[in-house]
C-alpha positions as a printed Julia matrix, in Angstrom:
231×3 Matrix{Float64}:
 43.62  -16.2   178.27
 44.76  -19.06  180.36
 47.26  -18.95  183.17
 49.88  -21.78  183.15
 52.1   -21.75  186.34
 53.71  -25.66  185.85
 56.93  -23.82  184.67
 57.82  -23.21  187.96
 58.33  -26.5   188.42
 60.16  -26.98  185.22
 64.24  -27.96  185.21
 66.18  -25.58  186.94
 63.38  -22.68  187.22
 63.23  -22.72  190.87
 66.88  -22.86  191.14
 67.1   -19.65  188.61
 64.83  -17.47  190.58
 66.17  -18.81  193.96
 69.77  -17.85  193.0
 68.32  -14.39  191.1
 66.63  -13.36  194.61
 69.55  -14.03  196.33
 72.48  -12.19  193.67
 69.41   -8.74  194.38
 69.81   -9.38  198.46
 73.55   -9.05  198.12
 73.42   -6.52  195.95
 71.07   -4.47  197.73
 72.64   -5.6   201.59
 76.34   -4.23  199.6
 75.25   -0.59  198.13
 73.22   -0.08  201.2
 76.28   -0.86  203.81
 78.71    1.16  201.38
 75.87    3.55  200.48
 75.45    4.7   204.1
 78.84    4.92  204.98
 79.93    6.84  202.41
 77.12    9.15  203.04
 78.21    9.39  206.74
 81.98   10.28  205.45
 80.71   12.83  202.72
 78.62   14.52  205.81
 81.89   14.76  207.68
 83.85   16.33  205.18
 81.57   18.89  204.16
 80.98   19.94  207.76
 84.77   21.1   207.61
 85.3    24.73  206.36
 87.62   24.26  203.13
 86.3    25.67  199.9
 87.98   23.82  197.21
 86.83   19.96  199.46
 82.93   21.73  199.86
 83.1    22.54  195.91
 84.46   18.43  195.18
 81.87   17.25  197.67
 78.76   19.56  195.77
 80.36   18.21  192.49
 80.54   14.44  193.81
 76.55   15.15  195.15
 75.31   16.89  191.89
 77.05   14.09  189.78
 75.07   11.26  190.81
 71.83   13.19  191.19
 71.56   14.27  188.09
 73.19   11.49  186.03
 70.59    8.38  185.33
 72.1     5.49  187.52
 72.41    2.98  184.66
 74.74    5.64  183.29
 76.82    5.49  186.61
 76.98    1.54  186.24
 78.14    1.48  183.03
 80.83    4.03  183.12
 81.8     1.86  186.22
 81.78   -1.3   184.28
 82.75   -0.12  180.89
 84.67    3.34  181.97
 86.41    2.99  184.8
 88.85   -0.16  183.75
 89.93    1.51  180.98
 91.4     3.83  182.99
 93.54    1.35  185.24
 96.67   -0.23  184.89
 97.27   -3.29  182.52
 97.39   -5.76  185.55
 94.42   -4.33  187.03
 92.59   -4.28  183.76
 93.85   -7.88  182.92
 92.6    -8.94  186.11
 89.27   -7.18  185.61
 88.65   -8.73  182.34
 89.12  -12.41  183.78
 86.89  -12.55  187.26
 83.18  -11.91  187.31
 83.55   -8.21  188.28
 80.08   -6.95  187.27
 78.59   -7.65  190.84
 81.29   -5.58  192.42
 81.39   -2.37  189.72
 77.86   -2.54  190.42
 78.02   -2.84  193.95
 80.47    0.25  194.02
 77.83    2.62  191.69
 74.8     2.23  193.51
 76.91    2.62  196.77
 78.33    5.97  195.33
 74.85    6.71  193.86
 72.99    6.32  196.85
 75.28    8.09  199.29
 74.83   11.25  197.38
 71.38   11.13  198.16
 71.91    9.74  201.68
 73.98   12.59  202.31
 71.38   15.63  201.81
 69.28   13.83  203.8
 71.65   13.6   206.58
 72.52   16.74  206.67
 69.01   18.05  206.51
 68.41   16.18  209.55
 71.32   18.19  211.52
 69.81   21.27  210.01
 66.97   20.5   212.02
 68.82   19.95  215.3
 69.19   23.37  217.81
 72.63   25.1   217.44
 72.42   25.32  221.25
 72.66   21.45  221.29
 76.24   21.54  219.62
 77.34   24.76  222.16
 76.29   22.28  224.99
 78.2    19.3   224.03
 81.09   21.78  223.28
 80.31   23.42  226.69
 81.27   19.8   228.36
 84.64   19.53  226.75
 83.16   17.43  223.96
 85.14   18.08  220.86
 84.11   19.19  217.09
 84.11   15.32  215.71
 83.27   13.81  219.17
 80.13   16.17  219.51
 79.07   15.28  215.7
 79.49   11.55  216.74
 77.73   11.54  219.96
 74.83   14.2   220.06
 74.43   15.81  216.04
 74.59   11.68  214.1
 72.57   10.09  216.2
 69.77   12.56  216.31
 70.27   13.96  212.27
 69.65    9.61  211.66
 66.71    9.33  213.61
 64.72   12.92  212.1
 66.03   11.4   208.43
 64.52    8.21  208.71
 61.51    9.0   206.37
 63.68   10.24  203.35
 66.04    7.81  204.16
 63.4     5.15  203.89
 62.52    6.32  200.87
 65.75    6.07  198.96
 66.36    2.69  200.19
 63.13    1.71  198.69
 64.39    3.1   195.24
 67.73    1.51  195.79
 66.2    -1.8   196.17
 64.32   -1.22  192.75
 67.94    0.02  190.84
 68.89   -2.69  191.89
 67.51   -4.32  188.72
 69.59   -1.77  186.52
 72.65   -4.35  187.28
 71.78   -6.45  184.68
 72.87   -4.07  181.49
 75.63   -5.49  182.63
 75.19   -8.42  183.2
 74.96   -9.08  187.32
 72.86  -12.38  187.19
 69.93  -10.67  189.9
 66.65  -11.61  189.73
 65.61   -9.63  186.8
 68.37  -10.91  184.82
 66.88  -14.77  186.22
 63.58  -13.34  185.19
 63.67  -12.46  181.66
 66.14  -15.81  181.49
 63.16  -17.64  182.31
 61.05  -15.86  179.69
 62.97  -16.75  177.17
 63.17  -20.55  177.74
 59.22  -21.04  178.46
 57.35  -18.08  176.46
 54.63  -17.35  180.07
 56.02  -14.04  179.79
 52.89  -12.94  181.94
 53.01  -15.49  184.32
 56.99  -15.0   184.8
 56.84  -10.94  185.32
 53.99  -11.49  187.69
 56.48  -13.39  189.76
 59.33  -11.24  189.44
 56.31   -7.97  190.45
 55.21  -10.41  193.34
 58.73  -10.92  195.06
 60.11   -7.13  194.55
 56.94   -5.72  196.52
 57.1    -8.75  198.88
 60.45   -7.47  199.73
 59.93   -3.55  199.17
 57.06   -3.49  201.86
 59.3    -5.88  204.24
 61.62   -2.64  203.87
 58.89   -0.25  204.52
 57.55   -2.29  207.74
 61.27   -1.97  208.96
 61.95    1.55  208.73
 58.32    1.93  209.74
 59.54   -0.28  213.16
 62.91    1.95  213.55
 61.39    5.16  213.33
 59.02    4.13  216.36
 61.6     2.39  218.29
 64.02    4.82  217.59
 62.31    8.41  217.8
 64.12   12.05  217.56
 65.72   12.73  219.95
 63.84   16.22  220.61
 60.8    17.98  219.62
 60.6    21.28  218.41
């Protein structure tokens, strides 16, 4: 078998996979931002002692864990509108709104998981470090954001780490629906020049370029930024 890599320099090839690799940074930099702030929020709310918000917030978790995410995205894409008013659906139907339905179900996806693992990580925190910040006058939400956050972050970086990884891979799912990433680019690229080997070996080459550059990261943040405590 022989290897042919002049398509890369063929018409608009390097622009294709330039603009794919950017479309899966934004998409990853968006579900990650909304992802973890979601999580952070979900955290919150199921720290508060009403049954019927715990049972919603179990139901929200459960949902996305056990649903495959290119389900989520396309009842987001597909779903979702058809439940919204005319203007909003009319709207919808006109801009390029697969980037941001997708955007919003990995966010939503990935905060589920996000979640457990926060909480986990205040699981493993002393009770006794809560009764001292209360002990200084530190409220409920003041001592979760100063003392039981910080510390539940730092002990969840691993698992943490992890997910983001897999996040970075869904990423790809987008394109069922048609979010132009770089596995959309990818299989464009296929089509018009046939090196289907030679193009996939690309595509493999940039997602583990990328995958261990977020490895080395959280690798650097869980040394600079230790637990708090030991056990």
């Amino acid at each position: 078998m022989v290897f042919d890599w002049t398509f890369l320099t063929g018409a608009g090839v390097a622009t294709k996979l330039f603009s794919g690799v950017v479309t899966t940074l934004q998409l990853f930099a968006a579900a990650w931002i909304g992802g973890l702030a979601v999580a952070l929020v979900i955290v919150a709310l199921r720290a508060i002692s009403f049954a019927p918000l715990g049972w919603f917030m179990r139901l929200f978790v459960e949902y996305h864990r056990n649903v495959p995410t290119v389900v989520q995205i396309m009842v987001w894409y597909f779903g979702v509108p058809e439940i919204l008013p005319a203007p909003v659906q009319l709207w919808v139907n006109r801009s390029q709104s697969e980037f941001v339905f997708a955007a919003v179900a990995l966010s939503l996806n990935v905060s589920a998981y996000y979640s457990e693992d926060i909480r986990s990580g205040l699981r493993a925190i002393p009770h006794t470090q809560i009764e001292a910040a209360r002990a200084i006058g530190l409220s409920a939400f003041a001592a979760m954001r100063y003392v039981s956050i910080p510390q539940a972050l730092r002990i969840a970086v691993p698992p943490l780490l992890n997910r983001t990884l897999i996040l970075f891979k869904d990423t790809s799912l987008a394109m069922v629906i048609g979010v132009a990433d770089l596995t959309y680019q990818v299989k464009a690229i296929e089509n018009l020049t046939f090196r289907s080997f030679e193009v996939f070996a690309v595509a493999t080459f940039v997602y583990l370029t990328f995958s261990l550059a977020i490895m080395g990261a959280g690798a650097w943040f869980g040394k600079r930024f230790p637990p708090g405590f030991k056990s």
